[in-house]
BAFI-3210 file (N, C-alpha, C; in Angstrom, 3 decimals, decimal comma, padded with zeros to 6 digits):
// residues 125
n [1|2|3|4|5|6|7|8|9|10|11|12|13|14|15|16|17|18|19|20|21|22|23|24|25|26|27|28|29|30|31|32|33|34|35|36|37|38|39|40|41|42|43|44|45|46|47|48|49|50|51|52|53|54|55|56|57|58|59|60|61|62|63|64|65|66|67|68|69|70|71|72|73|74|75|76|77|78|79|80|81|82|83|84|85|86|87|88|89|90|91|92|93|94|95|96|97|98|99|100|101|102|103|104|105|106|107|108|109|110|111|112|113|114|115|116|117|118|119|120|121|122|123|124|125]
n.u [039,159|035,633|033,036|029,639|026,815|023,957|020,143|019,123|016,180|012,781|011,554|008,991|009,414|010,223|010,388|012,319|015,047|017,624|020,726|023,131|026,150|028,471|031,370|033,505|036,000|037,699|037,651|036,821|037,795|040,251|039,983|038,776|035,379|033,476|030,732|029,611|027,854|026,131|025,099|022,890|024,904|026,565|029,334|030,503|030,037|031,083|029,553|029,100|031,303|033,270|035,233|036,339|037,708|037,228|035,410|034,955|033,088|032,457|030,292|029,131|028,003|024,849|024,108|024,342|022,557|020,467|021,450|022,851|025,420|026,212|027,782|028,138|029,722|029,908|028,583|030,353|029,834|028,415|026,016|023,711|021,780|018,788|017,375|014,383|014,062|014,961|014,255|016,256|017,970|018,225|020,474|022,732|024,647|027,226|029,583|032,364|036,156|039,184|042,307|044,185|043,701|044,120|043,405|042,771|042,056|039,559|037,354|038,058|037,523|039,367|040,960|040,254|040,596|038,946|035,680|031,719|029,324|027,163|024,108|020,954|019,274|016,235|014,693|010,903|008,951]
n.v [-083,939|-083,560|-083,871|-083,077|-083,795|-082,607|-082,178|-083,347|-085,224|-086,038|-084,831|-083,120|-082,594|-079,399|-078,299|-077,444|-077,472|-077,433|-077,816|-078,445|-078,273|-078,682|-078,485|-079,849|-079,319|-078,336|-075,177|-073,953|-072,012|-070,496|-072,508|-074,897|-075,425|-078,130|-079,658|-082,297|-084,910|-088,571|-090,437|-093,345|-096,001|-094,179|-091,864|-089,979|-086,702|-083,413|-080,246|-078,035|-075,692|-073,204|-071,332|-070,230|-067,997|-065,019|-066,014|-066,632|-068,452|-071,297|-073,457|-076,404|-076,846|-078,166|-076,861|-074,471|-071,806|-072,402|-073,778|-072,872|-071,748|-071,016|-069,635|-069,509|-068,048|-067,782|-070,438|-071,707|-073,422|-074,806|-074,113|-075,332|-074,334|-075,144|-075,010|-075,360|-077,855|-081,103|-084,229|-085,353|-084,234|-086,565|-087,935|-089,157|-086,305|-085,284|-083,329|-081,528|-080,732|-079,159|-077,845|-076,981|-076,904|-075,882|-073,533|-074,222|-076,809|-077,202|-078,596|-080,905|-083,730|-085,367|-083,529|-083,267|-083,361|-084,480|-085,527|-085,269|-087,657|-088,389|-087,279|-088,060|-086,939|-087,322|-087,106|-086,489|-087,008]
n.w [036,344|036,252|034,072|033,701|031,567|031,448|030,760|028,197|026,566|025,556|022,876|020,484|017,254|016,347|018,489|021,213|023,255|026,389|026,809|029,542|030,764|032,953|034,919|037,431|039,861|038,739|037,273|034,151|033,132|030,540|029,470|026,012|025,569|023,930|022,417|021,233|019,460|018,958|017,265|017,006|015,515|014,039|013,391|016,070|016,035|015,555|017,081|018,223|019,325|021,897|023,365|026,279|027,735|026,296|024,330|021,994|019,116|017,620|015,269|013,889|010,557|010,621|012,743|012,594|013,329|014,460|016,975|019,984|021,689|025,181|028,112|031,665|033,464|037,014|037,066|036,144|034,039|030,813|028,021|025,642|023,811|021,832|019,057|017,156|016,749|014,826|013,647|013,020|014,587|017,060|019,387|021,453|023,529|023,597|026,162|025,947|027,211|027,113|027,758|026,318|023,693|020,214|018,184|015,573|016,064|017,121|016,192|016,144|017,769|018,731|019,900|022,392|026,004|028,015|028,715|029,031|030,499|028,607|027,114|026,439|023,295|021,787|019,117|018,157|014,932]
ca.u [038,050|034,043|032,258|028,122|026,200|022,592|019,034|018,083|015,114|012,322|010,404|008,377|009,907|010,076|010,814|013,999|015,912|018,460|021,600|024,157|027,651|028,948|033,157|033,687|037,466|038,167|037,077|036,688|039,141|041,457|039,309|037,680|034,167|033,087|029,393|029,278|026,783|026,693|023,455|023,122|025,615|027,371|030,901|030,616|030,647|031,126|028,336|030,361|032,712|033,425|037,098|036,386|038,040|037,357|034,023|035,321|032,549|031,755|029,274|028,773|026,916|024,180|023,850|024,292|021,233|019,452|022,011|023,526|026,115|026,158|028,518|027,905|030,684|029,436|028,310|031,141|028,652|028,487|024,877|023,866|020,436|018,472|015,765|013,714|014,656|014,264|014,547|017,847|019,452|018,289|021,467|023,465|025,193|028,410|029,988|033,777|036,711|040,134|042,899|045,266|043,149|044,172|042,277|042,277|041,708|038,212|036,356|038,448|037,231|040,583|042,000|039,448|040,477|037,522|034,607|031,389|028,819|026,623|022,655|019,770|018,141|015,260|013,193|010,314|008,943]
ca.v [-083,073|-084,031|-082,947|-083,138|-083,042|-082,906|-081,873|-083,704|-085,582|-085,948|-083,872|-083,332|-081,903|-078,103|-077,728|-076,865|-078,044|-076,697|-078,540|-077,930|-079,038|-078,198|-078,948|-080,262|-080,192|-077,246|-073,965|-073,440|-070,579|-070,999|-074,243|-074,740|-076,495|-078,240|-079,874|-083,149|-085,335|-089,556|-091,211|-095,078|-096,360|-093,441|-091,360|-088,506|-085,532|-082,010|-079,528|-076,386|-075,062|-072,193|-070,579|-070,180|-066,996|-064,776|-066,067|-066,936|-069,543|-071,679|-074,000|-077,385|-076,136|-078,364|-076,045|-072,539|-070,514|-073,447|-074,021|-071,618|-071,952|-069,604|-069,869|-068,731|-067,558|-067,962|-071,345|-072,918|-074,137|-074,482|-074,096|-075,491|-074,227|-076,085|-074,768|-075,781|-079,644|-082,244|-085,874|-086,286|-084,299|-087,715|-088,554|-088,634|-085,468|-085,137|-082,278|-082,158|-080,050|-079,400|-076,588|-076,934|-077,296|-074,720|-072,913|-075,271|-078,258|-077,656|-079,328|-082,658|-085,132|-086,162|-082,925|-082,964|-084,449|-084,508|-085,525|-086,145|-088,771|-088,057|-086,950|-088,594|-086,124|-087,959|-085,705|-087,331|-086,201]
ca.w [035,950|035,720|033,365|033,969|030,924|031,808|029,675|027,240|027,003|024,403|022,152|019,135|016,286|016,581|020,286|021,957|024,673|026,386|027,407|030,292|030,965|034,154|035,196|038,961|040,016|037,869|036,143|032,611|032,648|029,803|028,072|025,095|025,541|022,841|022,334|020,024|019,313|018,458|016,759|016,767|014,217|013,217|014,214|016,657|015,223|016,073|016,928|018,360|020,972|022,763|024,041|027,786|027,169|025,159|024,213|020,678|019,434|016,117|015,126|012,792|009,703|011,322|014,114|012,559|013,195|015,405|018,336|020,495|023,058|025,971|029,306|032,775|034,674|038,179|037,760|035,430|033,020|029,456|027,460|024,365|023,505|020,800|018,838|015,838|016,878|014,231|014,112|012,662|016,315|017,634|019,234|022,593|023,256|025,010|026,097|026,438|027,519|026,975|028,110|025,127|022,155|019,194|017,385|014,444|016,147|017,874|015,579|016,093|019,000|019,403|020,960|024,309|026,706|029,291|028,813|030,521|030,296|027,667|027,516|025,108|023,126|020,891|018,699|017,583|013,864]
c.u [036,858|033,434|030,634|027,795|024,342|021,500|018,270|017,175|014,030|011,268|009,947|009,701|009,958|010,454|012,236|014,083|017,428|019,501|022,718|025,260|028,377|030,571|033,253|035,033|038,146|037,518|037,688|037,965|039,620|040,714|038,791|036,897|033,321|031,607|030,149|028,347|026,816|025,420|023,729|023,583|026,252|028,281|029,917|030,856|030,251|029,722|028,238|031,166|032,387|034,730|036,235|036,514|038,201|035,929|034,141|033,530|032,585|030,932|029,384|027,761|025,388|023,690|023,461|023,124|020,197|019,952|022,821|024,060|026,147|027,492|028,032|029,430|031,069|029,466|029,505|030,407|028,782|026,911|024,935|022,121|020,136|017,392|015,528|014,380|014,062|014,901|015,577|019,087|019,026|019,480|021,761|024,408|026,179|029,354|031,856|034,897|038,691|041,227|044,756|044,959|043,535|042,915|041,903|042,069|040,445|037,263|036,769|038,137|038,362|041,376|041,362|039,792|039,707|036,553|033,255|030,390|027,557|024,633|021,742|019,000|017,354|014,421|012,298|008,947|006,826]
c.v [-083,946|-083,282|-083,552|-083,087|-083,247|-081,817|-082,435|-084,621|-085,952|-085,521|-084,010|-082,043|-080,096|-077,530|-077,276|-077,755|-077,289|-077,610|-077,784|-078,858|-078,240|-079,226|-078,810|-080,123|-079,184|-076,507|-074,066|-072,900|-070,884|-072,617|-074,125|-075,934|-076,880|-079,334|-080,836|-084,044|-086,792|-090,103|-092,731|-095,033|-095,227|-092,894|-090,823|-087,594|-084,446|-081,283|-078,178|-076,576|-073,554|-071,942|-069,794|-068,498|-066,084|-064,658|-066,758|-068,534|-070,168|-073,125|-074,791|-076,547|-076,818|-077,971|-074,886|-072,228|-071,524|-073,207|-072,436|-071,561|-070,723|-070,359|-069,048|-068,858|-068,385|-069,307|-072,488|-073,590|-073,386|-074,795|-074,542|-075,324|-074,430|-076,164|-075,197|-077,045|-080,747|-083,598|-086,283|-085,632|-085,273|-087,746|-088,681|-087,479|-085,511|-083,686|-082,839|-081,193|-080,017|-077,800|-076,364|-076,896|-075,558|-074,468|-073,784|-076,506|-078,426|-078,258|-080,884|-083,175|-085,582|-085,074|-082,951|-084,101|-084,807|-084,799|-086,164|-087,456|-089,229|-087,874|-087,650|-087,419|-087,164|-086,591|-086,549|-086,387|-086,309]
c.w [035,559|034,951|033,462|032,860|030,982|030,484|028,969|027,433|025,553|023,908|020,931|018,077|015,806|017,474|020,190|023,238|024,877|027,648|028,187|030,537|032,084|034,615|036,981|039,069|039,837|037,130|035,328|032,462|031,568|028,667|026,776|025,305|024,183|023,136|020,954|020,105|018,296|018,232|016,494|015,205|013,464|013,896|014,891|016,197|016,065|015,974|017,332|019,601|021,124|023,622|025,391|028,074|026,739|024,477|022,650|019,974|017,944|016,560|014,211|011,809|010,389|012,164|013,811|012,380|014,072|016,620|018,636|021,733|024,087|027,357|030,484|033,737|035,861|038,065|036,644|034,773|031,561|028,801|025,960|024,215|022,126|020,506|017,630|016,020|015,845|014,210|013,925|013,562|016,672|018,013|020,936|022,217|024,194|024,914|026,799|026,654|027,157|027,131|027,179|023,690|021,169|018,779|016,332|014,668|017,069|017,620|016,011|017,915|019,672|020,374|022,119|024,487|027,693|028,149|029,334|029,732|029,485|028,123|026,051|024,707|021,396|020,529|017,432|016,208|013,789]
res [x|x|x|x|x|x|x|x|x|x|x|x|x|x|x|x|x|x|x|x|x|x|x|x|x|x|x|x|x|x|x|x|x|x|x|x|x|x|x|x|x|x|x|x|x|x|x|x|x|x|x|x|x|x|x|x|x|x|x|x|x|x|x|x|x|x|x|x|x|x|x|x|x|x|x|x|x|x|x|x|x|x|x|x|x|x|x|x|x|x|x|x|x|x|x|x|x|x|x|x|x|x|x|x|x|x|x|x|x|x|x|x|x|x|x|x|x|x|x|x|x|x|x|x|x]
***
């Protein structure tokens, strides 16, 4: 499985951007897609998911009421739209996949096993 994650780019502080993650090889069906995000010198951390599914979704407190994942069907793609952007999303974002992950383990990095090749989003203040 490939995972695409394309979008980001760089903006001023306020904007949006809107990130995609697209799966080659294999549909979604059955996955949970999760969205994280790695800033020079620090872990990776979580930024949400989404149950394939179902639709089920949550969100990093960092995210809630800014980001907003969406899915398309048709094109096997996962959305992460990203508004009111400020300087500290600076990061690479990687999107990642996995067709076993519980419910309580979507936050953790360690249960995906896909993922793709990450996107730069700079937001400049």
């Amino acid at each position: 499985v490939q995972l695409q994650a394309s979008g980001g780019g760089l903006v001023q502080a306020g904007a949006s951007l809107r990130l995609s993650c697209a799966a080659s090889e294999r549909s979604f069906s059955g996955a949970t897609v999760g969205w994280f995000r790695q800033a020079p010198g620090k872990e990776r951390e979580f930024v949400g998911a989404i149950r394939w599914s179902g639709g089920s979704i949550i969100y990093a407190d960092s995210a809630k009421g800014r980001f907003t994942m969406s899915r398309d069907n048709a094109k096997n793609t996962v959305y992460l739209q990203m508004n009111s952007l400020k300087p500290e999303d600076t990061a690479v974002y990687y999107c990642a996949a996995g067709w076993t992950i519980i419910l309580s383990e979507r936050t953790n990095k360690e249960a995906y096993h896909y993922w793709g090749q990450g996107t730069q989003v700079t937001v400049s203040s």
